[in-house]
N, C-alpha and C positions, 0 to 999 in steps of 0.2 A: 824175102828172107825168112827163115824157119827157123827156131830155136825151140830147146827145151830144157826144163827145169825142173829139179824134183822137190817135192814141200810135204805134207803130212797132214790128214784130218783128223777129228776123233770121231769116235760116234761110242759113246759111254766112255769106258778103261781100255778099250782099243783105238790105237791108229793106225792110218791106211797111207799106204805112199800114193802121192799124185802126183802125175807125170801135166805139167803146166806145159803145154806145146801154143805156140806162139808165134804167128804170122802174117806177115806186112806185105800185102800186096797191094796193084794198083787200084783205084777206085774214088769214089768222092768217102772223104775222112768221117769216119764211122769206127765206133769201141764197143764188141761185140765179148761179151762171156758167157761160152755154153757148157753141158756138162753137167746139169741141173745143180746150177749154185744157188743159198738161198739169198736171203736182203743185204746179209753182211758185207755178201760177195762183190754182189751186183754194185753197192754203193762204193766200193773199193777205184772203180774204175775214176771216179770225180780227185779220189786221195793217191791211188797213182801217179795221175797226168799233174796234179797240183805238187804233187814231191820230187819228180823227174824235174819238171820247168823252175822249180825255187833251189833245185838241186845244181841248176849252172847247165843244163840241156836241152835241148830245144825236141820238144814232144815231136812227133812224126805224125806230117796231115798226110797221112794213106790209111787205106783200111784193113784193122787190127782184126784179128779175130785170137781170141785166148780159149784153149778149150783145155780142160778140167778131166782129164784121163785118171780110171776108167768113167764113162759119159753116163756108166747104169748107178752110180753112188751116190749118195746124197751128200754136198759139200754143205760146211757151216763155218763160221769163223772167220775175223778181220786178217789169221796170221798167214792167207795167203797175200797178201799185199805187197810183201819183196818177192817172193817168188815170182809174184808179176809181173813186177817193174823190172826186175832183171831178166824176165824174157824177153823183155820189150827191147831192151837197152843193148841185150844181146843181137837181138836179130837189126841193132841198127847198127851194130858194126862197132857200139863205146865198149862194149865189155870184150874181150880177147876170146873166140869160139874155140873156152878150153871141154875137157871132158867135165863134165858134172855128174857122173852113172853113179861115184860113190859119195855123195856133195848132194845133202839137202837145207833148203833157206826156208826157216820159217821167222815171222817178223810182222805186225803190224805200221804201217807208216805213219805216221803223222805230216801236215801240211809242208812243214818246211826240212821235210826230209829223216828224219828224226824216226829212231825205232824206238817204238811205246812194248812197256810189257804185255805180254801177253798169258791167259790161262792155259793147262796143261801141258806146260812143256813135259814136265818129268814122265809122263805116259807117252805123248809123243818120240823122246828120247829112245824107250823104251822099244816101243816098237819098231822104230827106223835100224836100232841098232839090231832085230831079227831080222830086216829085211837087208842086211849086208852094206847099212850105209854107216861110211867108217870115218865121214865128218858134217858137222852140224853147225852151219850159225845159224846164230840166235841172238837177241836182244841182249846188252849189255846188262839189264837189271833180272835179265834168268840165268846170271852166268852161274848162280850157286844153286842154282833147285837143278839143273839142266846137268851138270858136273857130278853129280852120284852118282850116276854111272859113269863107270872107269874107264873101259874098253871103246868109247868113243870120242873124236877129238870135238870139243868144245870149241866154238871160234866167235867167242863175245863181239858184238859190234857197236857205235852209237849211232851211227846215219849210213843213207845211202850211199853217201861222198865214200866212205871209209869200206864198204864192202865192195866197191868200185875198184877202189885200188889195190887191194887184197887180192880182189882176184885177178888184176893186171903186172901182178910182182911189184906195185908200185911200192906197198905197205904192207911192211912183216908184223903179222900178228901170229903169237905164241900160243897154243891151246894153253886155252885156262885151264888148273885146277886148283881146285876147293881145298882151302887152307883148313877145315874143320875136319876133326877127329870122330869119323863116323864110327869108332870104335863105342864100347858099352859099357865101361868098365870105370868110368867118370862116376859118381854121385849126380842122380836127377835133383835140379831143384827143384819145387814146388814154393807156392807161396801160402800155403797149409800144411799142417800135418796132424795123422793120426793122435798123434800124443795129445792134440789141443782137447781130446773129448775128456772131457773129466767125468770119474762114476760110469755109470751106463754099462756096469759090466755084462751084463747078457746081450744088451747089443754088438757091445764089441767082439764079444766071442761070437756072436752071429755072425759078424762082418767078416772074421777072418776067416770061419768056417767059407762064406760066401766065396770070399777071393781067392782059400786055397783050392777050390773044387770048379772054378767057376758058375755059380750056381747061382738061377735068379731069387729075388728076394722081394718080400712086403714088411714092410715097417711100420707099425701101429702105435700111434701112440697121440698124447693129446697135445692140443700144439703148447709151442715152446718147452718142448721135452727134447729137443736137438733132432730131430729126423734125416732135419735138410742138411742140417752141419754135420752130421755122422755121414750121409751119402758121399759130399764133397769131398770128403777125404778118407775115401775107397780107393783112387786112385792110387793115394800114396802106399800103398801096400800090397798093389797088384805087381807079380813080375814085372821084369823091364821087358821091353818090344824087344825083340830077334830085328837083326839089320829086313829081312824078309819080312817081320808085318809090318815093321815104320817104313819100306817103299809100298807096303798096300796103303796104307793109312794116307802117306806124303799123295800117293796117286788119286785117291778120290780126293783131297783137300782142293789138289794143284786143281782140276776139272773143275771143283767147287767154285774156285777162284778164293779160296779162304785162308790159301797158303804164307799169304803175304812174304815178308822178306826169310822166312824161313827155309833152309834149305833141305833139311829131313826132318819128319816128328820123331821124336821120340819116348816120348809118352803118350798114355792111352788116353787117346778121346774121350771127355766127358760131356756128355749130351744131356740139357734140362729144358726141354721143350715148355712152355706155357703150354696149360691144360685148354685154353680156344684155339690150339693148334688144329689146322684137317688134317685127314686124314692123306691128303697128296700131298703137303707138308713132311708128313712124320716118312711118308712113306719114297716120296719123291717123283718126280714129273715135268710137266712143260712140253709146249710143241716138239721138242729135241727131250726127252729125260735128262733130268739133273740129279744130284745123290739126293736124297733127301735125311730126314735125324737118325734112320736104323741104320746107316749105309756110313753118315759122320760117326757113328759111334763107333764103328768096326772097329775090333781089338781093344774095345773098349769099355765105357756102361752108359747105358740111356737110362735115365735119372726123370720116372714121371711122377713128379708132387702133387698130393692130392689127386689122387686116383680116380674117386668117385666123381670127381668133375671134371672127367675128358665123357666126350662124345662116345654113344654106345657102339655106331660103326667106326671111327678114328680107334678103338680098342680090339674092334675085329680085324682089323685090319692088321695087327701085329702078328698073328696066328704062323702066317705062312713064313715072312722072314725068319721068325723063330725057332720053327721047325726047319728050314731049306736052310736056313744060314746064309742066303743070299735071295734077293728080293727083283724079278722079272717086271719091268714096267711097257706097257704095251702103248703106244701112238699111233695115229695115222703114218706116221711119216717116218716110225723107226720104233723097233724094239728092245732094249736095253735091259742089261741081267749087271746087279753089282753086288756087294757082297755083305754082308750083315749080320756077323757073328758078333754078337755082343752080350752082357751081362743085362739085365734089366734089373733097375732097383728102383722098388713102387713105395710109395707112402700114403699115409690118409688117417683120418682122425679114428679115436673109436666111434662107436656104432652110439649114437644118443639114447637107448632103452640101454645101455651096459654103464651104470653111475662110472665103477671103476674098472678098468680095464682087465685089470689081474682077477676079477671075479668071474668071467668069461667060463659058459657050465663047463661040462663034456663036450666030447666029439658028439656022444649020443641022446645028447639032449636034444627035443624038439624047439628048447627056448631059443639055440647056438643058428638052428636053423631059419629059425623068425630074424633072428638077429640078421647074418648074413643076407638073406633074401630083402630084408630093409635097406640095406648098406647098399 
């Protein structure tokens, strides 16, 4: 018996549709996944066969083979595990052999049958809906990050039981949508604001200068002269996000996994790396690339305190995203481009030979030169 199923990878801020083909022939009982999937994949098959048999079904001793179309693509990710299991369940004749061409399941399982959330749906969403698939289930706890996009039908689910019936007309499930006002015209809260700076008036007009131009900035001053509390509440006087950068912003979070119960951002990332941050930290990385702090701060500001104590290459390293506006991370196993337009606001004490700071010569002074070159 042969089935097939459509589910979605990611490989950075793109997904790729994957055609799950699945077949039970005769043989001694063997669960075979090719298609080069990596760990996540491969251990899928022990949370499969344990979710199907706690599910009320009795697993199939023939020999399975699942293969992972296209077979040249590098898969990652637990959320093919329904797509699995319902290839399986398909080809044993419990699931009805309806059409699935515009029907993709993506879903991590848990033992007793149960869908676990899962990261990047709102990209996966994204992408499935260019590839002309015009319904998606998905975990009950993505029913609100997965639902900003309008144009495709959302089909929240809690277990395998339930997406069984669903697609046998047993059980009518409604597309969700998203009870929240993606509009922008609300008031952001913050839990700061500009107003709290008292005095500092030249910083402040620096500030706003900074935020109406977008323009990066250094902050000099001695400590507890407010640096770090002027930085933090930069935010609150930048534009509001265009619904278009809060789904970039919502897109690297969700990948992030940092999206939690949020359904869109919208407000601009504020990023304060600790200064013994690496530079594959700030920059981002991993066997698979992951965003790292230039890529979370997009449409946003990266906030580095005390300047002088980052690392001299973690500071080289910021060169190219700041120029490219989008930051190229290279692996053995995959190449990845994400995007990193952001403000940078730096801070750091004065220079110890300058008693006060306001005494600071010329530009043309060789003392200014001593100074900085010390710093």
């Amino acid at each position: 018996m042969y089935s097939k199923i459509n589910t979605c990878v990611l490989q950075g801020l793109n997904g790729y549709i994957i055609d799950v083909e699945t077949d039970l022939s005769r043989g001694l009982p063997v669960f075979n996944i090719v298609g080069l999937p990596d760990a996540s994949i491969k251990e899928s098959k022990e949370r499969v066969r344990t979710a199907i048999k706690n599910s009320g079904f009795e697993f199939p001793l023939s020999r399975i083979t699942v293969n992972l179309a296209p077979a040249n693509l590098r898969k990652e990710g637990s959320q093919l595990d329904l797509a699995i299991a319902l290839g399986i369940l398909q080809a044993m004749g419990v699931v009805d052999n309806i059409n699935c061409g515009d029907v993709a399941f993506i879903g991590e399982l848990s033992l007793d049958g149960r869908l676990n959330s899962i990261e990047g749906v709102l990209p996966m969403i994204i992408s499935m809906r260019k590839s002309n698939i015009n319904r998606c289930i998905v975990p009950y706890d993505n029913r609100d990050e997965a639902s900003v996009v309008e144009d495709i039908e959302i089909i929240p689910v809690k277990n395998l039981n339930q997406v069984i019936d669903y697609l046998n007309n047993e059980e009518e499930i409604l597309p969700y949508k998203n009870s929240t006002d993606f509009s922008h015209e609300e008031e952001e809260e913050f839990d700061m604001d500009f107003s709290d700076i008292r005095g500092q008036e030249g910083l402040k007009r620096a500030l706003e200068v900074a935020a109406a131009g977008a323009h990066n900035m250094l902050i000099i001053g001695p400590p507890g002269a407010g640096k770090t509390m002027a930085a933090r509440r930069l935010p609150t006087i930048l534009p509001k996000l265009s619904f278009e950068e809060a789904i970039e912003v919502t897109k690297i979070y969700s990948v992030a996994g940092l999206l939690k119960s949020k359904a869109l951002i919208k407000k601009r990332p504020f990023r304060a790396p600790h200064h013994t941050a690496s530079a594959t930290s700030l920059i981002g990385g991993g066997r698979i690339p992951k965003p790292g702090e230039v890529s979370l701060a997009h449409n946003g500001v990266l906030f580095l305190d005390e300047i002088p104590e980052f690392k001299k290459d973690v500071l080289e390293v910021l060169r190219q995203p700041m120029e490219d506006e989008i930051v190229t991370i290279s692996r053995v196993n995959a190449t990845l481009t994400y995007p990193s337009k952001f403000m940078m606001i730096a801070s750091m004490n004065p220079c110890p030979c300058v008693s006060n700071p306001l005494d600071y010569p010329s530009p043309e002074s060789p003392f200014l030169a001593k100074s900085i070159k010390s710093v």
